[in-house]
C-alpha positions in Angstrom: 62.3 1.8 26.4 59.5 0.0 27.5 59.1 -1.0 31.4 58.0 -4.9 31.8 56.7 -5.6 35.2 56.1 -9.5 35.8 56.8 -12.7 37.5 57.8 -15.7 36.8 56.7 -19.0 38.6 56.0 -22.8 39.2 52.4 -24.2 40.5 51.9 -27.4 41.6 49.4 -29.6 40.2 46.4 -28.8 41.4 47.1 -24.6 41.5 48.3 -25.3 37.8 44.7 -27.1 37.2 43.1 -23.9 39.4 44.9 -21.7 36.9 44.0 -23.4 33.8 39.7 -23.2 34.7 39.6 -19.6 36.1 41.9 -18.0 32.8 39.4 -20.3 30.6 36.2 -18.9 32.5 37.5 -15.1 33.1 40.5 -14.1 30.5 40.6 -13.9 26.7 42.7 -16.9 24.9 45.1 -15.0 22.3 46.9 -17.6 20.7 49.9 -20.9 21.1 52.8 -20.6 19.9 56.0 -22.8 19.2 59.0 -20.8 19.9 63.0 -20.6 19.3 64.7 -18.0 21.2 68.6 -17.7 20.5 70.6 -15.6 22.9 73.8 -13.6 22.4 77.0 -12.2 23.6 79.8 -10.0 22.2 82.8 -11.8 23.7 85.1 -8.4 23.6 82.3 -6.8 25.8 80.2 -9.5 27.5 76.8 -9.1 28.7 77.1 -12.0 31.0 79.4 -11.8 34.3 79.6 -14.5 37.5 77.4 -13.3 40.6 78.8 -12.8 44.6 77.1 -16.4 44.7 78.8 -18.1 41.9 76.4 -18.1 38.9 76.5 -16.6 35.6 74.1 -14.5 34.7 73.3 -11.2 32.6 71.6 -7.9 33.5 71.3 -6.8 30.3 70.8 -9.2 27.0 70.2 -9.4 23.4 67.8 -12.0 22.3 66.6 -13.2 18.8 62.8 -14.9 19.0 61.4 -16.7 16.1 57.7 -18.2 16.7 55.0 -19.6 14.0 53.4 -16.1 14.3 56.1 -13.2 14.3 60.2 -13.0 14.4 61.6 -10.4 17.0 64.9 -8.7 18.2 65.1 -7.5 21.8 67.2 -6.2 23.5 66.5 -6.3 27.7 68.1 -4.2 30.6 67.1 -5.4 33.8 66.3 -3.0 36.8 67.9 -4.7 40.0 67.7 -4.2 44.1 70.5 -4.1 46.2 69.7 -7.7 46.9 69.9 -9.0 43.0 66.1 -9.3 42.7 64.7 -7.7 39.3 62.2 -5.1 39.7 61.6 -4.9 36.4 62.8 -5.4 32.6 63.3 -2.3 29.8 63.4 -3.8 26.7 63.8 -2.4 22.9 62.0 -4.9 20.8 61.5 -4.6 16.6 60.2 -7.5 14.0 62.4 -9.0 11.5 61.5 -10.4 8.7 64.5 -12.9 8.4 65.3 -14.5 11.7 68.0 -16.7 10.4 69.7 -13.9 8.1 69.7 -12.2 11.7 71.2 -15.1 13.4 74.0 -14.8 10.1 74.7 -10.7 10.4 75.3 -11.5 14.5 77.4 -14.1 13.9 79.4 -12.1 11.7 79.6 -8.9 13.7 81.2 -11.1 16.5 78.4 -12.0 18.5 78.1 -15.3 19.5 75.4 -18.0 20.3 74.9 -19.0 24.2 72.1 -20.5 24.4 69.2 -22.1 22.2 65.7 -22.3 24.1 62.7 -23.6 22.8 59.0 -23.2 24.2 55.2 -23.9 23.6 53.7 -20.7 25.2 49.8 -20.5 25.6 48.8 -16.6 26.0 45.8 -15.0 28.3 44.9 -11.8 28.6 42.8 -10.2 31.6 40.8 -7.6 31.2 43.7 -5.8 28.9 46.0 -5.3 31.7 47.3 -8.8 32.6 48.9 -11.2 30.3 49.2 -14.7 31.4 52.0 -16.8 29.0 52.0 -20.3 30.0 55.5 -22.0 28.8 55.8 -25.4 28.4 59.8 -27.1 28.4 60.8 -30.5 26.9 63.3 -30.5 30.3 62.5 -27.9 32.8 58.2 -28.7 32.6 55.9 -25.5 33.1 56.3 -22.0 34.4 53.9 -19.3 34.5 54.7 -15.7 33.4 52.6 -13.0 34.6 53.0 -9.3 33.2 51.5 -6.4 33.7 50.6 -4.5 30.8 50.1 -0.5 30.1 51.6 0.3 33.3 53.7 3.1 34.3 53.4 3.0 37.9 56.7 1.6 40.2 57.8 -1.7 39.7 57.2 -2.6 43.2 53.2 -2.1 42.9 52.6 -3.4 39.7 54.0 -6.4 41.6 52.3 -5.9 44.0 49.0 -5.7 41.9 49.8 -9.3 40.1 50.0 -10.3 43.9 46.6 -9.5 44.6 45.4 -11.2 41.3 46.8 -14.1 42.7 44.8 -13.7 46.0 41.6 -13.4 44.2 42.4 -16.5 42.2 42.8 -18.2 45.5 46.5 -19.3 44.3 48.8 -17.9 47.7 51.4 -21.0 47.4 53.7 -21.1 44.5 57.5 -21.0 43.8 58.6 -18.0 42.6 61.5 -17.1 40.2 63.0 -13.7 40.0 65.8 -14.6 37.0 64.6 -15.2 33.4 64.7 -18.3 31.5 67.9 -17.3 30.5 69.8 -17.6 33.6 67.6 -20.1 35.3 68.8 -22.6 31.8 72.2 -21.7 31.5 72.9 -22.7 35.3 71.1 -25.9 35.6 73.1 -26.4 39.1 71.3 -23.7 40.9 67.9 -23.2 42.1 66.4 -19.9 41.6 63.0 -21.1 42.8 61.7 -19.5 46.1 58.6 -20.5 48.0 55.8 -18.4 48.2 53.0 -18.2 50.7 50.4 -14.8 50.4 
């Protein structure tokens, strides 16, 4: 499996703006995309479970992604501390050609549809070792995703490392969020967001 080591956050206007010059004057633009992702559960062994603070959520997931570039399958385990916060993600992801025959063999199996969640994402890369995906919501506005790529050191300093990119940038204020999109959407009662100060 593949280790992903990122964070997830909110900026506020001006940070956002900050953002938006630096990764145009220092990072290379890959591409936009429009994306659907569609998230599962087998209800005779569930993936998703209520937390000690009452919200559901899933460590582990299986999640179909179907964008105007690609279609993808991905499966994601996360790695958690003793307080709940993910360190870090393994994932096992493969291309399909058919999304929607996908969506039809899961269905059959006995999976079933929890959530439908769609995204603009804009993608940077710096200097081939951070990737900067820029998701825009029709409800829930913009968050930032910042991964660290090609590393295989602990999760702890690769976050660590996207902290001090930060710095640099001069962005030390932002709200952080350390659930996915998946948990943060399917409990729209709860606030995941914590603020940040470097």
């Amino acid at each position: 499996m593949q280790k992903e080591i990122e964070i997830k956050l909110k900026l506020d206007k001006t940070n956002s703006e900050k953002l938006n010059l630096w990764l145009t004057e220092n990072a290379k633009y890959i591409n936009s995309l429009n994306i659907t992702d569609y998230y599962f559960d087998n209800p005779k062994c569930s993936f998703y479970s209520m937390s000690k603070t009452g919200y559901k959520e899933a460590l582990n997931f299986l999640r179909l992604r179907l964008s105007d570039k690609d279609n993808f399958i991905c499966f994601k385990k996360r790695e958690i501390d003793d307080s709940g916060k993910t360190l870090s993600v393994d994932e096992v992801e493969t291309k399909v050609e058919d999304g929607f025959k996908v969506i039809e063999i899961l269905k059959n199996s006995g999976f079933s549809e929890v959530i439908e969640i769609e995204k603009k994402r804009e993608v940077f890369l710096y200097k081939n070792l951070f990737e900067f995906a820029i998701d825009n919501f029709d409800k829930h506005g913009e968050f930032i995703e910042i991964e660290l790529k090609n590393y295989d050191g602990s999760a702890l300093d690769g976050i660590e490392q996207i902290y001090n990119l930060l710095k640099a940038i001069k962005i030390t204020k932002f709200v952080l969020f350390d659930r996915g999109y998946l948990t943060i959407f399917i409990n729209p009662n709860y606030d995941f967001g914590k603020n940040i100060n470097l």
